[in-house]
C-alpha positions in Angstrom: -92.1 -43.8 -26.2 -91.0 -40.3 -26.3 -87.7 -39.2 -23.9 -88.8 -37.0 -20.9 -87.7 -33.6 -20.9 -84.3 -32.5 -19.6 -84.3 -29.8 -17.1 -82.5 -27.0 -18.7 -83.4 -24.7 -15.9 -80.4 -22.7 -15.0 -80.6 -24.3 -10.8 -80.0 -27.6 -12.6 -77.5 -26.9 -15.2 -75.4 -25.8 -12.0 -76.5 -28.7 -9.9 -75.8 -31.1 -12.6 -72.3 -29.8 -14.0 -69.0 -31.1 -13.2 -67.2 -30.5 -9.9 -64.9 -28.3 -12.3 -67.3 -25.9 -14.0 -69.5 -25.6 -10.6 -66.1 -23.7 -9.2 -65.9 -22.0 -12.3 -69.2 -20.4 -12.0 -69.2 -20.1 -8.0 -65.5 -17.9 -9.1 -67.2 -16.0 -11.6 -70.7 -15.2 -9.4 -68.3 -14.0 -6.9 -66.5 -12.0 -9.4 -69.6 -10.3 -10.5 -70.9 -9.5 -6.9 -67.7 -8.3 -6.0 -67.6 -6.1 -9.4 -71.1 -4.6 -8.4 -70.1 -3.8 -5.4 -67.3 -2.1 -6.6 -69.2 -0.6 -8.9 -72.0 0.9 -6.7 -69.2 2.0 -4.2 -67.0 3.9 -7.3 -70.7 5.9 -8.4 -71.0 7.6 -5.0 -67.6 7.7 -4.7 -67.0 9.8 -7.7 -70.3 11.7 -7.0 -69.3 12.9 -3.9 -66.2 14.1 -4.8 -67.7 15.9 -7.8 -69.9 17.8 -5.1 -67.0 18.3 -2.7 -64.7 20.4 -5.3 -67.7 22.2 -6.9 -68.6 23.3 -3.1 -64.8 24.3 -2.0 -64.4 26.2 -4.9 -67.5 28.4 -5.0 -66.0 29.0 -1.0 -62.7 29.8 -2.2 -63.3 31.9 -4.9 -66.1 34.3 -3.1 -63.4 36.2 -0.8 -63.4 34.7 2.2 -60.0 34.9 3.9 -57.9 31.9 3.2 -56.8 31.7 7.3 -60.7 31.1 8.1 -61.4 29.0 5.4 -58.1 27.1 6.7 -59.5 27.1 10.3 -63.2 25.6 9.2 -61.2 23.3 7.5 -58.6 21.8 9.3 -60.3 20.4 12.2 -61.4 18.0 10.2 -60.7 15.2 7.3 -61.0 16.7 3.9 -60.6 14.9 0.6 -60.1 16.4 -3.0 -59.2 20.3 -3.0 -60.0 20.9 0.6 -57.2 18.5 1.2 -54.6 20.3 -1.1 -55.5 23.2 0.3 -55.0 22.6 4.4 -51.9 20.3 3.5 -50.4 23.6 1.8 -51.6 26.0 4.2 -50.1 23.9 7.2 -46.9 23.7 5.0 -47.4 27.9 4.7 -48.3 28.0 9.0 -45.2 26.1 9.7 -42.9 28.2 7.8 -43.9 31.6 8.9 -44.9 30.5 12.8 -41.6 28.5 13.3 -40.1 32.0 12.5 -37.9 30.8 9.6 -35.2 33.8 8.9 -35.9 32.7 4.9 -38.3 31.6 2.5 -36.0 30.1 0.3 -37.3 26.9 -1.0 -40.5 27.6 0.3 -42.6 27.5 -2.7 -40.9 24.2 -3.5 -42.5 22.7 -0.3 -45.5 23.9 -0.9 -45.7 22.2 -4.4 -44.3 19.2 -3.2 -47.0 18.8 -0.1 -49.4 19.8 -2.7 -48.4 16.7 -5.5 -48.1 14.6 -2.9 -51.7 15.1 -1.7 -53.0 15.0 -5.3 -51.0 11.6 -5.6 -52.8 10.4 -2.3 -55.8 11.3 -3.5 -55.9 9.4 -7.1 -54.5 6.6 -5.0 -57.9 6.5 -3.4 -59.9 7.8 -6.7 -58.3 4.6 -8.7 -58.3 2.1 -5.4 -59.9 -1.3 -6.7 -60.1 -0.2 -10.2 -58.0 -2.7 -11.1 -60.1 -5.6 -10.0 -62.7 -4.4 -12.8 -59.3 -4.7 -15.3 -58.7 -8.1 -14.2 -62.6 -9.1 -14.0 -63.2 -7.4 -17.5 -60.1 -9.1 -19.0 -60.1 -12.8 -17.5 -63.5 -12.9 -17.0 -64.3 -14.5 -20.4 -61.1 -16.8 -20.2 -62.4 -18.1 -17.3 -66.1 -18.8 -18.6 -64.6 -20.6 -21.5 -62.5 -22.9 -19.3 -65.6 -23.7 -17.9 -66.9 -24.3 -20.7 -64.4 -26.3 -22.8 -64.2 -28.4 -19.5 -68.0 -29.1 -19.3 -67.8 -30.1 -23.4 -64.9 -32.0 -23.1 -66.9 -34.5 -20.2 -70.1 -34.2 -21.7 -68.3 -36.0 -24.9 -66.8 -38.6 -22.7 -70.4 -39.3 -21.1 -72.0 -39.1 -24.9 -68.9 -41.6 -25.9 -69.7 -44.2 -22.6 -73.4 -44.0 -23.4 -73.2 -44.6 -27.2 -76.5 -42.3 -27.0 -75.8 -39.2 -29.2 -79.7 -37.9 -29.7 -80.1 -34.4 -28.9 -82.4 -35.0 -26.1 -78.3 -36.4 -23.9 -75.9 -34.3 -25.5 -78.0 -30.6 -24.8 -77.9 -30.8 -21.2 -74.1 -31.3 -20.8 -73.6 -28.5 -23.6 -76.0 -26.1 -22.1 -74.0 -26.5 -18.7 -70.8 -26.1 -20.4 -72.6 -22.9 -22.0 -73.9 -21.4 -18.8 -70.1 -20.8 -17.8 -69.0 -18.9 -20.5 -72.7 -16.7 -20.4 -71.6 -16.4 -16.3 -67.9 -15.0 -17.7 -69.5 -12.3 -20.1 -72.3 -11.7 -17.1 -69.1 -10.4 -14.7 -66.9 -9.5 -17.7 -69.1 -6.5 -19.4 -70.1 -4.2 -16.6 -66.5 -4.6 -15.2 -64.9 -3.2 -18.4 -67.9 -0.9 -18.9 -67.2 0.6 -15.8 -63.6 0.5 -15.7 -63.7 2.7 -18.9 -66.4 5.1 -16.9 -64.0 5.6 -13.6 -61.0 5.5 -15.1 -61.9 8.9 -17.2 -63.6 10.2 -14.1 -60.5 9.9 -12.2 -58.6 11.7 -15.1 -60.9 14.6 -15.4 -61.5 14.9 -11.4 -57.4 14.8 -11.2 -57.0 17.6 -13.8 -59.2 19.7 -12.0 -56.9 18.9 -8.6 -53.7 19.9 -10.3 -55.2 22.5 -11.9 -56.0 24.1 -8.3 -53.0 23.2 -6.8 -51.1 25.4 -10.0 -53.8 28.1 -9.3 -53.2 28.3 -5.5 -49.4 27.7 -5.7 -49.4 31.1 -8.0 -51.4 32.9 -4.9 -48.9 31.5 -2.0 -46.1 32.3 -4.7 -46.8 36.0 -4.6 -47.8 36.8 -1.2 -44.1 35.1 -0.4 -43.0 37.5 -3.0 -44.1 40.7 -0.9 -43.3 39.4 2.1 -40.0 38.5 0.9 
């Protein structure tokens, strides 16, 4: 009589794998929702941002007085170039309505208040990035512990049974498989994405520094004539 058919569906490869590889693959199903979410959080992230500069700086650059453009803005939380911005211009405020007798060292404040905004704001441009790194990089490691582990006692049952037809051993390997598939599932888009983010952040930080030299040269000269 021919051997029924073994349910290779992936429900029962996970049902019937070892206690071992089932944490393997509830890790890695973890990792990947966790990646995804990441993911999807990082896309609107970065779009919004994108918007955000492009909007300040069509404001900034049409005229409008820097001291209302400071007073739209600083009654409330700003991110990217709008944050550069107030954080200088309440650096600039502080100087000239605490009636400081001298500028000196000035400008110096400024740029410091300004790099330590751009610093606060890659902080939260790169935030989590590294769990993709550590997804993308172990993911696959982790998937083929699972799998070397599900071989390895699929042998041991093939080697009690003395039954090495195809029909016993390609349940066990298929199992064992399944955890290295779920490793590369979570492992790709993380490092995809990583890659994506991580050059967004670059670009989208050039463009803050790049401001902050632009608008340190403006504050540089009006403390020149008023020097």
């Amino acid at each position: 009589m021919a051997a029924p058919a073994a349910d290779i569906s992936f429900l029962s490869l996970f049902l019937q794998a070892h206690f071992v590889v089932k944490l393997v693959m509830i890790g890695l199903i973890s990792a990947s929702i966790w990646v995804w979410a990441i993911i999807i959080d990082k896309t609107i992230l970065f779009g919004r941002n994108k918007r955000e500069m492009d909007q300040f700086e069509q404001v900034f650059w049409s005229g409008q007085s820097l001291e209302d453009l400071y007073r739209s803005l600083s009654g409330r939380t700003n991110h990217g170039m709008a944050a550069i911005f107030v954080a200088a211009m309440r650096e600039w405020k502080r100087t000239y309505e605490g009636g400081a007798r001298s500028l000196t060292g000035l400008g110096q404040r400024l740029d410091k208040v300004m790099n330590v905004t751009i610093a606060r704001e890659m902080e939260r441009l790169e935030g989590r990035l590294l769990v993709l790194a550590t997804v993308g990089s172990a993911g696959p490691f982790i998937g083929l512990f699972g799998t070397v582990w599900g071989i390895m006692t699929s042998f041991q049952s093939i080697a009690a049974s003395k039954n090495t037809s195809l029909a016993v051993v390609a349940p066990g390997i298929a199992e064992a498989l399944l955890a290295t598939a779920m490793g590369l599932i979570a492992a790709i888009p993380a490092t995809i994405f990583y890659n994506k983010f991580i050059s967004q952040a670059g670009r989208q930080g050039q463009r803050l520094e790049g401001f902050a030299d632009e608008f340190s040269a403006i504050l540089s000269r009006q403390i020149d004539e008023r020097g």
